[in-house]
C-alpha positions as YAML, in Angstrom:
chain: A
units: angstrom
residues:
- id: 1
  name: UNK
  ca: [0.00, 0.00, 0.00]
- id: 2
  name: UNK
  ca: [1.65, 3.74, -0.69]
- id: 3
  name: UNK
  ca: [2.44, 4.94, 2.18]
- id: 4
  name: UNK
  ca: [0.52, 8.53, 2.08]
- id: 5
  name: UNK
  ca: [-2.44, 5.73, 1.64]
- id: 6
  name: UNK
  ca: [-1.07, 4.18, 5.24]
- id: 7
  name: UNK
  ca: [-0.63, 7.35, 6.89]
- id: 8
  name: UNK
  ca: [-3.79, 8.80, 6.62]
- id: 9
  name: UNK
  ca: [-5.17, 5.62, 7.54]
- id: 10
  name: UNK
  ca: [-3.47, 5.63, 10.49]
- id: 11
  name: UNK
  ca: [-4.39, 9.24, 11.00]
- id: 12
  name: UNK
  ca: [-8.07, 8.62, 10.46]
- id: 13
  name: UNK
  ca: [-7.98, 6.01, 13.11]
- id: 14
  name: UNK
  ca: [-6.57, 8.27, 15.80]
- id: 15
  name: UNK
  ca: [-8.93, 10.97, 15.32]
- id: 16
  name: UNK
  ca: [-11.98, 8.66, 14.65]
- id: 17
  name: UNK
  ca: [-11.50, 6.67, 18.70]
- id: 18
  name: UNK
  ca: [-11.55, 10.02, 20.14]
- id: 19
  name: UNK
  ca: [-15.22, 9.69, 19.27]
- id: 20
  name: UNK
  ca: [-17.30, 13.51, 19.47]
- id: 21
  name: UNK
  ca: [-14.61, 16.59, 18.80]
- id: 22
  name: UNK
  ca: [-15.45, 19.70, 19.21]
- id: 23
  name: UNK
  ca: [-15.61, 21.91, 16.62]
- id: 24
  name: UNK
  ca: [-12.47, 23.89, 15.93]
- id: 25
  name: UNK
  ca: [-14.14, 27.37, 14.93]
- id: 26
  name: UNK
  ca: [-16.77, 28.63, 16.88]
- id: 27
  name: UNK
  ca: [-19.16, 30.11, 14.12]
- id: 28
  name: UNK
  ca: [-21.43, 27.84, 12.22]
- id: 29
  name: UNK
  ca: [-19.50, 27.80, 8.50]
- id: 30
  name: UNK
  ca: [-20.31, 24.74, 6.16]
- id: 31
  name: UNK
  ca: [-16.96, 23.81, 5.99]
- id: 32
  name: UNK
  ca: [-16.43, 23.39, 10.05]
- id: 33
  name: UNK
  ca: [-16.50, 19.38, 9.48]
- id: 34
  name: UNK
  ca: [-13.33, 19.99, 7.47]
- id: 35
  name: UNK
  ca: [-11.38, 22.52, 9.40]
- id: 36
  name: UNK
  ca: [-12.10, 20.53, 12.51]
- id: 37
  name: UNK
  ca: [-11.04, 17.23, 10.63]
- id: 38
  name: UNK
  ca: [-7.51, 19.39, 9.27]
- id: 39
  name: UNK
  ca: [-7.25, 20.58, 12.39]
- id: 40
  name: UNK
  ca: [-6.85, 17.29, 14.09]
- id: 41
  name: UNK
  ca: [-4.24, 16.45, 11.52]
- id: 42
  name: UNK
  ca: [-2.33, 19.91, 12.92]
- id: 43
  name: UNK
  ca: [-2.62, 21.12, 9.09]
- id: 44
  name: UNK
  ca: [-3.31, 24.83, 8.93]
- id: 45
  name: UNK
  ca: [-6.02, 25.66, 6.87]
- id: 46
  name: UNK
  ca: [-5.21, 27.29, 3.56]
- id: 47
  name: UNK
  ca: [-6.73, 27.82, -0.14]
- id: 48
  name: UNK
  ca: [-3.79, 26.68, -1.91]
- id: 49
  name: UNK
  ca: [-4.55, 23.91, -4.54]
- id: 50
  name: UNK
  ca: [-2.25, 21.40, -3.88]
- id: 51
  name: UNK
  ca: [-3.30, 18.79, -2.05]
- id: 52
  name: UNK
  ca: [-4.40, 18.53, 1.99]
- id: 53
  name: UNK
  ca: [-2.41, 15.64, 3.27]
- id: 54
  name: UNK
  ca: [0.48, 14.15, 1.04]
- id: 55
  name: UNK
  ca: [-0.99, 14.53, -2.09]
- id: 56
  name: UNK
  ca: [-4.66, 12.96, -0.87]
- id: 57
  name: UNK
  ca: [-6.91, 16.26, -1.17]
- id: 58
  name: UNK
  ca: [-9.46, 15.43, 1.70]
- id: 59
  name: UNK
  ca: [-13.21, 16.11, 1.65]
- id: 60
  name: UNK
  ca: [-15.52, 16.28, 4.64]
- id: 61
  name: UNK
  ca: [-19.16, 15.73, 4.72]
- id: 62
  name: UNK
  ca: [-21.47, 15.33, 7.61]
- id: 63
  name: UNK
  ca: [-23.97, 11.99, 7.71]
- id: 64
  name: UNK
  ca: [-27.33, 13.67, 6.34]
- id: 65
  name: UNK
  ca: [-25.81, 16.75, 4.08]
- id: 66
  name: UNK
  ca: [-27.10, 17.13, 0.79]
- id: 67
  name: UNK
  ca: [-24.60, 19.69, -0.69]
- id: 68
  name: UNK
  ca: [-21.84, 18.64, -3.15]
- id: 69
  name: UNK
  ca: [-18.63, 18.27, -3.14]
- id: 70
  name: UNK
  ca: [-16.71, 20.88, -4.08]
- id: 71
  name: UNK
  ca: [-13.59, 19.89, -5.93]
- id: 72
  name: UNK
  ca: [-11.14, 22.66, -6.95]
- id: 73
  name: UNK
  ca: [-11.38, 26.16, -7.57]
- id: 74
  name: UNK
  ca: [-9.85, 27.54, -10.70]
- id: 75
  name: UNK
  ca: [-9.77, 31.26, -12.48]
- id: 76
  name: UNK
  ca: [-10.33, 32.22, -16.57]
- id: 77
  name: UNK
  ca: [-7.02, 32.64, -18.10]
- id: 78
  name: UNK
  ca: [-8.38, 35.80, -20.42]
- id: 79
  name: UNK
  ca: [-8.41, 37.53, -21.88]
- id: 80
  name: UNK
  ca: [-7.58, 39.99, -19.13]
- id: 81
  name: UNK
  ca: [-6.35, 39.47, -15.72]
- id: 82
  name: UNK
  ca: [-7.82, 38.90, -13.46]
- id: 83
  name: UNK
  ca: [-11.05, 38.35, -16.24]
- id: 84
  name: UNK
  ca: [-13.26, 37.99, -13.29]
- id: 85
  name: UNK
  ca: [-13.35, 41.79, -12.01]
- id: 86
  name: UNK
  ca: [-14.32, 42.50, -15.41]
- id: 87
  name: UNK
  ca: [-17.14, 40.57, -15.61]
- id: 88
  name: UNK
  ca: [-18.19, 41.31, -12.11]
- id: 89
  name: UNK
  ca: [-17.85, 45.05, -13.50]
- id: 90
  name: UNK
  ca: [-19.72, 44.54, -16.78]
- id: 91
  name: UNK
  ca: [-22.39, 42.12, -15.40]
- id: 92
  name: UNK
  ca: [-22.47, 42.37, -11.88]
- id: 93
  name: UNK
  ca: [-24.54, 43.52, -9.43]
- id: 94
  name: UNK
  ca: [-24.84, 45.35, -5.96]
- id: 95
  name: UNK
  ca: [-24.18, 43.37, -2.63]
- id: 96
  name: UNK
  ca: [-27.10, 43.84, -0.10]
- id: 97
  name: UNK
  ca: [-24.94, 44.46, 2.74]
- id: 98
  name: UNK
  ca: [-21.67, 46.18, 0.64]
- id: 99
  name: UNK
  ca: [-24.28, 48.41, -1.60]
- id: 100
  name: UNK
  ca: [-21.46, 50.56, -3.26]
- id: 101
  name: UNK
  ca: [-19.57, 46.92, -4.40]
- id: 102
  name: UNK
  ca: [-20.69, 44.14, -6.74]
- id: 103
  name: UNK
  ca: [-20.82, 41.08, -6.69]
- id: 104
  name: UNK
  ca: [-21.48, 37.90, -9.16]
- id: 105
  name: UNK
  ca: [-21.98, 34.52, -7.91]
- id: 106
  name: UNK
  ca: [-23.98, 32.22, -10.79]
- id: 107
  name: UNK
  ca: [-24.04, 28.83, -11.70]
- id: 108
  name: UNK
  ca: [-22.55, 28.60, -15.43]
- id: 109
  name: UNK
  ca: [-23.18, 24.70, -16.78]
- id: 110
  name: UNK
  ca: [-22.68, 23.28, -20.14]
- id: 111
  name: UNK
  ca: [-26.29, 21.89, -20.88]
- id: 112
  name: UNK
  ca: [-28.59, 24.67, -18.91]
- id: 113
  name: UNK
  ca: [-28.61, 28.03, -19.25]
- id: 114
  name: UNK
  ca: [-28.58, 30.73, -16.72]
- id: 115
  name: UNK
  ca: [-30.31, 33.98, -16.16]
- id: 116
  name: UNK
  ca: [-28.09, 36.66, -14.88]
- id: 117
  name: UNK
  ca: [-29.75, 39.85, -13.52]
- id: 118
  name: UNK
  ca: [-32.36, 39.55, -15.63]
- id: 119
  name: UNK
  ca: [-30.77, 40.55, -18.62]
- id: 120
  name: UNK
  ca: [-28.57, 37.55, -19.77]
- id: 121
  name: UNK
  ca: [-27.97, 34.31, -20.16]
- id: 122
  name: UNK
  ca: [-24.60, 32.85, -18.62]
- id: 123
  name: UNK
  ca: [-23.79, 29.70, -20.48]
- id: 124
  name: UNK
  ca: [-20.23, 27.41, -20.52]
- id: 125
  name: UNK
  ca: [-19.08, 26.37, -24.11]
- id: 126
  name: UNK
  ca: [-16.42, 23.91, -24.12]
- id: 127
  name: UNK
  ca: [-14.62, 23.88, -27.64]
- id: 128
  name: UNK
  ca: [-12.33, 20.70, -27.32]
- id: 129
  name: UNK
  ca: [-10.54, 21.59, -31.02]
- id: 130
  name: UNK
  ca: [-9.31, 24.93, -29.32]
- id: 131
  name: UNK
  ca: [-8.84, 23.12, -26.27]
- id: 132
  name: UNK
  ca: [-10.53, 25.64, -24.27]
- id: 133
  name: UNK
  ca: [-13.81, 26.39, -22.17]
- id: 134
  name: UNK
  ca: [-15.31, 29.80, -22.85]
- id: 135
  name: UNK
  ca: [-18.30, 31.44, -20.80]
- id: 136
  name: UNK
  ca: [-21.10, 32.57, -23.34]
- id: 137
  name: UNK
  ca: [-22.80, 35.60, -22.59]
- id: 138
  name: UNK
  ca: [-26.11, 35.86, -24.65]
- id: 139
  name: UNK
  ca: [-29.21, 38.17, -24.31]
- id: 140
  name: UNK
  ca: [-33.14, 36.78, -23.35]
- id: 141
  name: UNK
  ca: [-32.94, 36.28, -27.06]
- id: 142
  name: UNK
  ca: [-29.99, 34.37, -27.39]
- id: 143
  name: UNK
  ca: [-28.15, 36.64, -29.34]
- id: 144
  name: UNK
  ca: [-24.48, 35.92, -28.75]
- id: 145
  name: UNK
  ca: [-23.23, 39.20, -26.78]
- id: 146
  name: UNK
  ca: [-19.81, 37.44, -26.16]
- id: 147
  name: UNK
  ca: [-17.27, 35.19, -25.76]
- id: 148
  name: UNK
  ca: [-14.05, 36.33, -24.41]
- id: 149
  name: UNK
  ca: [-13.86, 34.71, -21.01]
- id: 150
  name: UNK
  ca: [-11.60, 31.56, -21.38]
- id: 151
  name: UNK
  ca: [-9.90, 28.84, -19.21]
- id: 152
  name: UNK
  ca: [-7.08, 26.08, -21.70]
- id: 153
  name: UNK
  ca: [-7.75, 22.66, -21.29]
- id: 154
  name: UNK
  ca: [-3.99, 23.11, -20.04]
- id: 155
  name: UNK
  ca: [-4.50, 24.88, -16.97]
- id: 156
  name: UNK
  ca: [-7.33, 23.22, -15.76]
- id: 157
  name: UNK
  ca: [-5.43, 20.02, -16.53]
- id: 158
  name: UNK
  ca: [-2.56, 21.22, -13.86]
- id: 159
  name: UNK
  ca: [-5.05, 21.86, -11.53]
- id: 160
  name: UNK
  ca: [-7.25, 19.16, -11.56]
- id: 161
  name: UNK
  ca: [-4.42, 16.11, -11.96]
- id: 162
  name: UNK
  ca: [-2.52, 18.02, -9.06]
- id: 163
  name: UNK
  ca: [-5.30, 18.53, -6.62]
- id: 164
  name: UNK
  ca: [-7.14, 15.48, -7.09]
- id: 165
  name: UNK
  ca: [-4.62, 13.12, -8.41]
- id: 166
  name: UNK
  ca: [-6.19, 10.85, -4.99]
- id: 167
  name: UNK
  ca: [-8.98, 12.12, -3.32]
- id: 168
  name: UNK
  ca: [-10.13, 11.29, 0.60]
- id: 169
  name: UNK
  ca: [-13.86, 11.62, 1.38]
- id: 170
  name: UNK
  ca: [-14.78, 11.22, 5.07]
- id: 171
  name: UNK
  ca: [-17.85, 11.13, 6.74]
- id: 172
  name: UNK
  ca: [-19.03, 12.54, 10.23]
- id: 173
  name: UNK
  ca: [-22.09, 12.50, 12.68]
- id: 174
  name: UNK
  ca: [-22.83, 15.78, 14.18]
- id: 175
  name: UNK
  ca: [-24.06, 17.20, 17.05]
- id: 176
  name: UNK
  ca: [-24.85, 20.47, 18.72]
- id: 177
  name: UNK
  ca: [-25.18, 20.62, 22.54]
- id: 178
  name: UNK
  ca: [-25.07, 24.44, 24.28]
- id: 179
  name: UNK
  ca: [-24.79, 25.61, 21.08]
- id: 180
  name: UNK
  ca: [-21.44, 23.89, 20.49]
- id: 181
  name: UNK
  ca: [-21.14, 21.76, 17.36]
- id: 182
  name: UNK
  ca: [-19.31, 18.33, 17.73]
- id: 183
  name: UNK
  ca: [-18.22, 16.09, 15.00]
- id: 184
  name: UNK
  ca: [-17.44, 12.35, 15.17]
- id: 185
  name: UNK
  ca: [-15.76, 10.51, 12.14]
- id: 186
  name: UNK
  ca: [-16.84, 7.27, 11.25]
- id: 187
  name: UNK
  ca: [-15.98, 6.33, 7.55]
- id: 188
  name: UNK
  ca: [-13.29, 6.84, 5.01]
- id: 189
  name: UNK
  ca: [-12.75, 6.03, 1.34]
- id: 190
  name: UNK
  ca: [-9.84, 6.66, -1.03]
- id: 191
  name: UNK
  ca: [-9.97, 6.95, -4.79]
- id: 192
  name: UNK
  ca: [-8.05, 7.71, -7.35]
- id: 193
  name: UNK
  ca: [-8.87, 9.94, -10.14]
- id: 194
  name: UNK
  ca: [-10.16, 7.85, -13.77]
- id: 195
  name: UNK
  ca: [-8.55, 10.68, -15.99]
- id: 196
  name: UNK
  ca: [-9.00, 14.64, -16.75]
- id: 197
  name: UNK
  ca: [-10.59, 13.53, -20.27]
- id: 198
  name: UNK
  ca: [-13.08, 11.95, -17.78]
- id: 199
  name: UNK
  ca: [-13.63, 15.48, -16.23]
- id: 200
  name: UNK
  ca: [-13.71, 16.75, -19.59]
- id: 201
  name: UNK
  ca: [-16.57, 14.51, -20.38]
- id: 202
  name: UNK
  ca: [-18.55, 14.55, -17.29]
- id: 203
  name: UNK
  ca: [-18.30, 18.90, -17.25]
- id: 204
  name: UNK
  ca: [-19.72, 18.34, -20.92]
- id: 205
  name: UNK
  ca: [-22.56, 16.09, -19.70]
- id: 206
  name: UNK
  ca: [-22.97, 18.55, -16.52]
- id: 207
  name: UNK
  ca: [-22.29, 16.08, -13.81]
- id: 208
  name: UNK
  ca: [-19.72, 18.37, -12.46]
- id: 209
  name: UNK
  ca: [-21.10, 21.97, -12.17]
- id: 210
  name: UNK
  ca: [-19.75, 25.23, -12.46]
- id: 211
  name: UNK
  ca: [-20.26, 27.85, -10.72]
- id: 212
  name: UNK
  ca: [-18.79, 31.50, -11.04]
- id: 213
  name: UNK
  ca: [-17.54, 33.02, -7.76]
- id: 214
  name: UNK
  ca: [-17.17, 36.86, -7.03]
- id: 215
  name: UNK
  ca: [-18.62, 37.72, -3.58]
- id: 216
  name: UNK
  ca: [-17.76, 39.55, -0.67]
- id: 217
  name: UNK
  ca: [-16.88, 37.80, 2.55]
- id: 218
  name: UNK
  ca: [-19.19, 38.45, 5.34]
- id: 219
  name: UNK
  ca: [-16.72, 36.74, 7.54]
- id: 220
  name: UNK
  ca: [-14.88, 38.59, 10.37]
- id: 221
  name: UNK
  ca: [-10.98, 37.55, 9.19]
- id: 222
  name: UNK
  ca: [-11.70, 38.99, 6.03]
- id: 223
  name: UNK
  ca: [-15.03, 41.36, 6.33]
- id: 224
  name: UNK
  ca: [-15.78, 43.60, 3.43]
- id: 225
  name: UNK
  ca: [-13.23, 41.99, 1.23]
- id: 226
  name: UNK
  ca: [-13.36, 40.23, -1.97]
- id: 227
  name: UNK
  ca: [-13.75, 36.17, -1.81]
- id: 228
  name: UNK
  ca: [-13.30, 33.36, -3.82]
- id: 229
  name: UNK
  ca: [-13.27, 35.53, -7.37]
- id: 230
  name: UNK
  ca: [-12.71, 32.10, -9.20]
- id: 231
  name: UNK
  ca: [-14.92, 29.08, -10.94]
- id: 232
  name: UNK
  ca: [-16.07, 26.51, -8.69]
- id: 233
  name: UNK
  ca: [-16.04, 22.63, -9.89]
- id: 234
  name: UNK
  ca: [-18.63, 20.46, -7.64]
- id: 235
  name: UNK
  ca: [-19.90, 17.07, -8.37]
- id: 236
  name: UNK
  ca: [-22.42, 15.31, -6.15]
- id: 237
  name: UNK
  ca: [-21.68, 12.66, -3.44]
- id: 238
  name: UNK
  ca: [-23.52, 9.95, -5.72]
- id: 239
  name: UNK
  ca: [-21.77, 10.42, -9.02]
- id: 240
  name: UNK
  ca: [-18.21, 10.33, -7.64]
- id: 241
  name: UNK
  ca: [-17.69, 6.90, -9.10]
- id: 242
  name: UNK
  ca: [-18.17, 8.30, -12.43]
- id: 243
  name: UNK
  ca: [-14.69, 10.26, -11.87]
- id: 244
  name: UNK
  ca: [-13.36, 8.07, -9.20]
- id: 245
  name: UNK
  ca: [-12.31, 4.63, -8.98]
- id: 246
  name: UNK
  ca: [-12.46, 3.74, -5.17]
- id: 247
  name: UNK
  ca: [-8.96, 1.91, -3.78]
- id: 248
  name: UNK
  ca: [-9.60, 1.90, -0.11]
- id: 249
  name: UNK
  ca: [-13.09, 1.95, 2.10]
- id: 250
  name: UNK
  ca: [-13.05, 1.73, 6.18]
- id: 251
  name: UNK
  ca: [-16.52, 2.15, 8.33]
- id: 252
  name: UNK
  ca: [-15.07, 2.60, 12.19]
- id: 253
  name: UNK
  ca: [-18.55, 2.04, 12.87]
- id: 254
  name: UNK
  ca: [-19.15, -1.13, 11.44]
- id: 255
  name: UNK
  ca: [-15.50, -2.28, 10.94]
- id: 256
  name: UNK
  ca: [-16.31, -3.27, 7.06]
- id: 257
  name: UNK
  ca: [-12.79, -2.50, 5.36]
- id: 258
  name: UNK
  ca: [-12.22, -2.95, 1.45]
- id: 259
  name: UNK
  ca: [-8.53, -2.48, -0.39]
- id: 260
  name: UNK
  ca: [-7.87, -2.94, -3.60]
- id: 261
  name: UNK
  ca: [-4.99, -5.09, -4.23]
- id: 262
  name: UNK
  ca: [-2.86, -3.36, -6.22]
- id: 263
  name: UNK
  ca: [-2.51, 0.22, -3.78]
...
């Protein structure tokens, strides 16, 4: 078995017999299950995309949660930089809390279109003979207005076969008692990633979603400031065997283990 594999096994099992944890951050953010988990492996959180834990990017979801996973963040490549603030300038509009700054946060999929404002329709064209995705812009008509905004196959390619080269999805119960959230983990899998052409074709078939980022943080470590001004790649918890092939499986619960032979 590779040893990052074997460490973060080992890991896992330390921090899963400690049973309920309490949450690391006091606030009541999504991504507390994470932190907490990152946390316990004294990793500091960051937003960097390499990987969480020797090249295994880690994902945490609690029992009963419904939302995706999010997989990797990446921004256009043009055609200016950063493309985002001009789009948030051309197309965006005004925060309810920051009303003199705006903001654009839309999903952007290959098969649905999406109304923006009212006015347009945001739309992601992937043209696999450039080797690039482009963001349509079209009116309530669907009269092309443009497309400038671009991403290469190339850079997308870096990110995605860097970040999720092997992926870690863990599960956790939680609880809340005096207002204080607790988090126990009970299951792990491992999986390595099929291919990027595989990402390719599932972004093309929309079972990973897009969305565009470019909002203000309402958080108090970076209040008033400008967040996440990227794309955001999410797939949902029941089609990650379409990009996945699953190597490893633990339940501390149940004590059901699975390896593949050949990690």
């Amino acid at each position: 078995m590779e040893k990052n594999i074997t460490d973060l096994i080992k890991s896992f099992h330390k921090i899963a017999k400690k049973r309920w944890i309490k949450s690391s951050f006091e606030n009541n953010k999504i991504g507390n299950v994470g932190l907490t988990f990152e946390q316990e492996l004294n990793k500091i959180p960051d937003n960097m995309y390499f990987p969480d834990f020797e090249g295994i990017e880690i994902k945490c979801s609690t029992r009963f949660s419904d939302f995706p996973i999010f997989l990797l963040s990446c921004s256009f490549d043009g055609p200016t930089y950063p493309e985002i603030n001009r789009l948030i300038d051309k197309y965006g509009y005004y925060d309810k809390v920051f009303t003199d700054k705006k903001v654009l946060f839309e999903d952007i999929n290959t098969k649905s279109t999406h109304i923006v404002n009212n006015n347009w329709i945001f739309k992601l064209e992937i043209d696999r003979y450039e080797k690039k995705i482009f963001l349509a812009i079209y009116d309530l008509n669907n009269n092309l207005i443009e497309k400038e905004s671009f991403l290469y196959f190339d850079t997308l390619y870096n990110h995605v076969m860097t970040k999720l080269h092997q992926l870690a999805v863990i599960k956790a119960s939680k609880k809340i008692d005096n207002n204080i959230k607790y988090f126990r983990y009970y299951e792990l899998s491992i999986y390595n990633i099929i291919s990027f052409d595989k990402f390719i074709e599932l972004l093309e078939t929309q079972v990973i979603t897009v969305s565009l980022v470019g909002r203000i943080s309402k958080s108090s470590d970076s209040y008033g400031r400008y967040r996440n001004k990227n794309l955001e790649f999410k797939i949902k918890k029941e089609n990650i065997d379409l990009l996945f092939n699953k190597v490893y499986y633990y339940n501390y619960d149940t004590n059901i283990t699975f390896k593949k032979k050949d990690i």
